[in-house]
N, C-alpha and C positions, 0 to 999 in steps of 0.2 A: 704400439703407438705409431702414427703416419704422420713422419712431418710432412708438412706442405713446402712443396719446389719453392724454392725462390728462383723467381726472374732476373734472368741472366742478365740484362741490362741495368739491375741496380748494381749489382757486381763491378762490372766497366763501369759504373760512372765513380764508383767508390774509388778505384784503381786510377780513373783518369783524371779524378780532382787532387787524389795525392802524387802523381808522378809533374803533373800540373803545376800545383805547388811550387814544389821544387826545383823546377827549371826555369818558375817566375821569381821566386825567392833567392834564387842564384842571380839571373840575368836583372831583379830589379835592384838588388842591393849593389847594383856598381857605383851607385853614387857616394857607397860608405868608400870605393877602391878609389873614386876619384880624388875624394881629399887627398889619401893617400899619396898616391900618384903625384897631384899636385907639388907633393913637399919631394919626395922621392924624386921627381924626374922635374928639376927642376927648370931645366934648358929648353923642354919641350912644353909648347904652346897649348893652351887650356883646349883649342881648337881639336890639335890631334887626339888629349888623352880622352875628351867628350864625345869625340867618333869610334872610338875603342867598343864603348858600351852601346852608344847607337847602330852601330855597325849591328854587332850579336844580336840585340833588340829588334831592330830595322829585320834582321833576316829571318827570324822565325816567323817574321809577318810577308816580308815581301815577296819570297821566292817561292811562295804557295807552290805556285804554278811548276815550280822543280819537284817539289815535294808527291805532284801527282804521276811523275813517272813510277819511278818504286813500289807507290800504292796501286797503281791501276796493274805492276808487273807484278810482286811479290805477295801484297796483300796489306792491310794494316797490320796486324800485329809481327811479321819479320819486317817490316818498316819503322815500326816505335824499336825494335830491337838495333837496327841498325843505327837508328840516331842515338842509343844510349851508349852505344861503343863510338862514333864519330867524338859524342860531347864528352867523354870522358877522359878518352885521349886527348882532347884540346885542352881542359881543366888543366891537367898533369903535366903538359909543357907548358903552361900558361906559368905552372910554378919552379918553373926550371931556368927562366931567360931573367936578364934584367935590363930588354929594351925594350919601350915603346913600341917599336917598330913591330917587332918580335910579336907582343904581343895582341898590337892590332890583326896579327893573321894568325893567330894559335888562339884566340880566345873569341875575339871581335869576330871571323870567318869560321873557324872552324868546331868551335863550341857554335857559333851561331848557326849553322848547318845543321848539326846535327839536334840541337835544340830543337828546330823548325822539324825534323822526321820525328819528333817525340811530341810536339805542341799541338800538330794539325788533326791525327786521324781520330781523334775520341771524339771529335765533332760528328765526322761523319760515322763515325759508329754509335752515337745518340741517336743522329736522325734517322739511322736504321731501327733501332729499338724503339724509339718513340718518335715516330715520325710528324709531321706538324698537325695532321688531325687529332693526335694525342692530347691530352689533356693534360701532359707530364712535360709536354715540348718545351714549351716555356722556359719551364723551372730548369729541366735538366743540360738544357743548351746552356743557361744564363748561369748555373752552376759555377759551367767549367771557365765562363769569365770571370767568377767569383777569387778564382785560383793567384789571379795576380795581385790584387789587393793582399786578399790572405798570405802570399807569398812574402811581399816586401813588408806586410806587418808584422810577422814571423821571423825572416832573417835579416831586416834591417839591422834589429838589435843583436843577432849572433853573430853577423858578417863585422860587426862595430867590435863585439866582444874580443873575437878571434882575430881580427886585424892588431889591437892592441896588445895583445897576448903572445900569437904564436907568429904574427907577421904575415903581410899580405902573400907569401911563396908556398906556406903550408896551408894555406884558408886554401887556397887554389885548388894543394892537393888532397884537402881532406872533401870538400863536395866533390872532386871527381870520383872518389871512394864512394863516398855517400848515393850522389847518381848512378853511380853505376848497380848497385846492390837495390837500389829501390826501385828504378825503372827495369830489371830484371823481371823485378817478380811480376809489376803492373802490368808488364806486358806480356806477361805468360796469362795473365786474363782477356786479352782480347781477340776472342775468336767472334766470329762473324754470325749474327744471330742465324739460329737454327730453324729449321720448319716445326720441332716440337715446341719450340717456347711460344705459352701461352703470351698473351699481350697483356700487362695491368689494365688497360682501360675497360677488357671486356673479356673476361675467363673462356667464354665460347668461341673467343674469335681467334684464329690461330694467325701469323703470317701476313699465309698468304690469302685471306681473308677465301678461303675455297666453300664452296656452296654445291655438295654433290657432284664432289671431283671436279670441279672445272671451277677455275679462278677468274674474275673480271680485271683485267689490266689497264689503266688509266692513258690514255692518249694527250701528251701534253696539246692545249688549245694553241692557234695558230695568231700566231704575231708576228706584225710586221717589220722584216728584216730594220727598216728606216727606223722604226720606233725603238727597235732592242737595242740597237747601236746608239743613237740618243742616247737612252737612259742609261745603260750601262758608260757611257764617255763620264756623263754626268755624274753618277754613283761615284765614279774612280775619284775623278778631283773632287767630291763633299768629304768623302773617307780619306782622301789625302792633307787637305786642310784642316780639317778638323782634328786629325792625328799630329800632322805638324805644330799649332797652339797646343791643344792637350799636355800631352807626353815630356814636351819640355822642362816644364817649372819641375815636376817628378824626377828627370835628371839631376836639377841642377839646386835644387833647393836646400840642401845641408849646405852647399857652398855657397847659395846666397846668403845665409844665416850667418856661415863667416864672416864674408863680409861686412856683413852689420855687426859683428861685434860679439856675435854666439859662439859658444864652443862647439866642437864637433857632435861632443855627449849630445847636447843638448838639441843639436840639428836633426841626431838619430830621433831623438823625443818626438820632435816635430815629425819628420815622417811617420812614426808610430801611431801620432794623431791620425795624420791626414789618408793613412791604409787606413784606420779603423773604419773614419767616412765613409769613404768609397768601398769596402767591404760592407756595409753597412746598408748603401745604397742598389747594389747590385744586388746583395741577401732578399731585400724588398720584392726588387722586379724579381727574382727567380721567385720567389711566395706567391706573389698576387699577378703578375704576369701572364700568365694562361684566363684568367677571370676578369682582368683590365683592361691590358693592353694588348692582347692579341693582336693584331690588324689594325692596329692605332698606333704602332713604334716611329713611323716615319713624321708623324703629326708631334708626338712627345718629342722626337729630337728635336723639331725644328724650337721647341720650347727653350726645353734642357740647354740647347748652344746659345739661344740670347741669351739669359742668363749667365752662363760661363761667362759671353763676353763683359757683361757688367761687372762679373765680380773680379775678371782680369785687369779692368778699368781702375777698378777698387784697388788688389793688389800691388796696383805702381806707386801708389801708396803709401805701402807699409815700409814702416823704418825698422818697428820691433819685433821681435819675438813672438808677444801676443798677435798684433798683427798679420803675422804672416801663418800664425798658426791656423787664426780665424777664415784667411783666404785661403788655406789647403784642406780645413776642413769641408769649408763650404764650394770649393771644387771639387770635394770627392765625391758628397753628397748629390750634388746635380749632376756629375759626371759618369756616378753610377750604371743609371738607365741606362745612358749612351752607349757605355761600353756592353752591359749585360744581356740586352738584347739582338744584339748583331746577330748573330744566325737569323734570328726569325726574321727579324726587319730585310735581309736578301728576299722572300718568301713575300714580303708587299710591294716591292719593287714592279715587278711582271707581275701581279696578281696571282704568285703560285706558282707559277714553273723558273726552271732551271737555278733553282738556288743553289748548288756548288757550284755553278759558275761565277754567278755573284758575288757567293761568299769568297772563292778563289781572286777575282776581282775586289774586292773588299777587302783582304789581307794582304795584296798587293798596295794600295793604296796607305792602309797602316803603318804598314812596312816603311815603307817607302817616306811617310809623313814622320814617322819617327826618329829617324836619318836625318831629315832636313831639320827637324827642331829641335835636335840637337848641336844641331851642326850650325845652325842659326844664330842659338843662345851663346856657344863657345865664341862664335866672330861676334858676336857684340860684346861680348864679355872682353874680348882682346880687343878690340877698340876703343874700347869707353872705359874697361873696370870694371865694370857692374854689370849685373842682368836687367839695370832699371828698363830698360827700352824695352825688354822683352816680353812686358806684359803688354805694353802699346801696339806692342809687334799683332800679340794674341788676342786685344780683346775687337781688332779690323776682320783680323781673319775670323771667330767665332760670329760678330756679325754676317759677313758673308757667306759662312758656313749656314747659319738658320735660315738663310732666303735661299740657298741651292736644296734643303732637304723639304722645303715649303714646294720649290720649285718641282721636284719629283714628284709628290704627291697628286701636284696640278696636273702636271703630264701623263702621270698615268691616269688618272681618273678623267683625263679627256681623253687621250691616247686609247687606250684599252678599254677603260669601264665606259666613255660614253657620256659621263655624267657634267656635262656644262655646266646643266643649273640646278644638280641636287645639292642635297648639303653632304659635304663632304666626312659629314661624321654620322649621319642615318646607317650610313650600309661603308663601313669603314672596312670589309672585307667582302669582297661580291663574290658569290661560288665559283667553282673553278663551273666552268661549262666540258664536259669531258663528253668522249665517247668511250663504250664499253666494246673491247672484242673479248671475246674469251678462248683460251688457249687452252690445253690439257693441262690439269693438275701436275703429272709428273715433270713433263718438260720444264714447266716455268722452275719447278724446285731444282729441277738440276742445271737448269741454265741459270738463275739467278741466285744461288745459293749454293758457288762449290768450296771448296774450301779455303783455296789460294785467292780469289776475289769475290770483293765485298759486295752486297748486290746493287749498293745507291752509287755505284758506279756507272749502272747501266743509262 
């Protein structure tokens, strides 16, 4: 009997949404360690122990750009290996200290470090396997954003269980256990796609798409220096604002439920809601995403953030339970998109080229917004008492945020496409305009396919 190959590339994605998981299920349930913390260290200011978590969070996004030394020298997969022993060793002193300080640089730094060499490279080893001509891009990019939802919907309530049980010292050291044994294996899947693996989209087409020994290699189209730099300045601060509103209330919200009057149990619940949402939301765009929105992500954001900002408007609001359950819901739910599609949404930016830089730029600005809205909500919180202001905070910036992603869309499609007075949703992706050279078969496979580097490097 013959079984048939399976494509390497569902392999890695199976392996990068569960080590994925994990390291977002870890890094997002710090808000069950806040409480914690809060009672625990009680001397220290809500400000510090809420950079703790945005610190590690902040870094697996912001320091992209660190993360491509290693990969451009060793490869992805001894780079996923190297961050599972960085974050594992931080885990593990993370449950050994009993200071703030301590553990702002053993968990906040150096679990966040290492987090970030395990978080970044399944991206670009999807776009190697299914690249955005794929039919599978979509879904399998929007996947791995799926991972964070899924994560804190996952260990919200274990990280809750085990804090009450075995104490925030051994919760620390049992996922550094756990991390380390499962990003192991996940990353003993990630070798660098092959020249034999056929492609899903099309059984004939191998790669390096070769036509009688000889392959056509795509020339990115030319754009002007003045315009890249615009949009890219642009891009950085919409994904940093919009990360700074976002990500916050998600820090901080078991503890704003305290304060109104909820028990911590019950805080966990609420988040358990408001992952399900935005799992829910993101699930969506990875399904119908390739057949919807392809080439229309930057037009749905500019949507998707009005709306956040209204219903942030709405959650200054909420006094109860219910209400703020209903406000996390319904920010998961239209937050979804936002988050799920980022890979491709780089890819309409420039109409098609240099989407790891983008996207490197893109996780920079995340990073970076995630830090700040943190660190935002903690000093209003220490000012005032409350997180009330913080949705007023967020529902200014999410306005601003849908007129800078409206603004991108204009500028490139006068900038590059040309298009003053079309309508900007007829031709919501204009072909790339390429030139073909063609080079020998053999070369292009051994220069862009060796072992030690990945080829969407080049």
């Amino acid at each position: 009997m013959c079984v048939p190959k399976i494509y390497w590339g569902w392999v890695v994605l199976v392996a990068s949404v569960s080590v994925r998981t994990l390291v977002h299920g870890i890094v997002g349930s710090y808000g069950e360690f806040l409480v914690v913390f809060s009672h625990v260290f009680q001397g220290s200011g809500m400000t510090l122990l809420g950079w703790i978590g945005a610190m590690a969070y902040g870094l697996v996004n912001a320091a992209t750009p660190l993360l491509l030394i290693p990969y451009r020298t060793i490869g992805g997969r001894r780079t996923v290996f190297l961050g599972v022993f960085i974050a594992s060793i931080g885990l593990a002193v993370s449950g050994t200290t009993h200071d703030p300080t301590d553990i702002f640089f053993t968990y906040g730094i150096l679990t966040g470090m290492g987090m970030l060499l395990i978080n970044i490279p399944p991206f670009f080893l999807m776009d190697m396997y299914f690249p955005l001509e794929s039919k599978y891009h979509v879904m399998t990019t929007s996947m791995l954003m799926c991972t964070l939802p899924l994560g804190s919907l996952s260990f919200n309530p274990i990280t809750n269980y085990m804090l009450h049980t075995m104490g925030w010292k051994i919760t620390f050291s049992t996922y550094a256990v756990a991390l380390f044994i499962l990003g192991c294996i996940c990353a003993s899947t990630f070798r660098t796609r092959a020249i034999e693996d056929i492609s899903p989209d099309n059984d004939d087409e191998r790669l390096t798409s070769a036509e009688n020994g000889e392959v056509k290699v795509k020339e990115e189209p030319q754009i002007r220096r003045r315009v890249m730099i615009l949009l890219a300045v642009v891009w950085f601060f919409t994904k940093l604002f919009k990360a700074t509103a976002y990500f916050g209330p998600f820090f901080v919200l078991v503890k704003h439920l305290e304060t109104l009057g909820v028990p911590q149990a019950k805080g966990a619940l609420a988040m358990t809601i408001v992952s399900s949402a935005e799992l829910f939301g993101r699930a969506v765009t990875s399904v119908f995403g390739d057949k919807y929105a392809k080439g229309k992500f930057l037009y749905l954001y500019a949507i998707c953030t009005f709306l956040l900002g209204l219903e942030n408007f709405a959650g200054a609001y909420g006094t109860t339970f219910t209400h703020m359950v209903l406000y996390g819901a319904a920010l998961g739910l239209t937050g979804g998109p936002v988050i799920a599609g980022v890979f491709t949404t780089c890819a309409e930016v420039y109409d098609g080229p240099y989407v790891h830089e983008l996207f490197t730029i893109c996780r920079v600005g995340l990073g970076s917004g995630m830090i700040l809205g943190a660190v935002l909500a903690g000093a209003i919180f220490d000012a005032t008492g409350s997180y009330h202001y913080m949705f007023y905070m967020n529902f200014g910036i999410f306005m601003l945020t849908s007129l800078m992603y409206t603004s991108i869309a204009v500028l490139r499609n006068i900038l590059i496409r040309g298009q003053k007075k079309e309508d900007f949703f007829q031709h919501p992706m204009k072909p790339l305009e390429t030139s073909l050279k063609k080079v020998p078969f053999e070369e292009s496979s051994s220069s862009s396919f060796s072992d030690n580097q990945d080829p969407n490097e080049k």
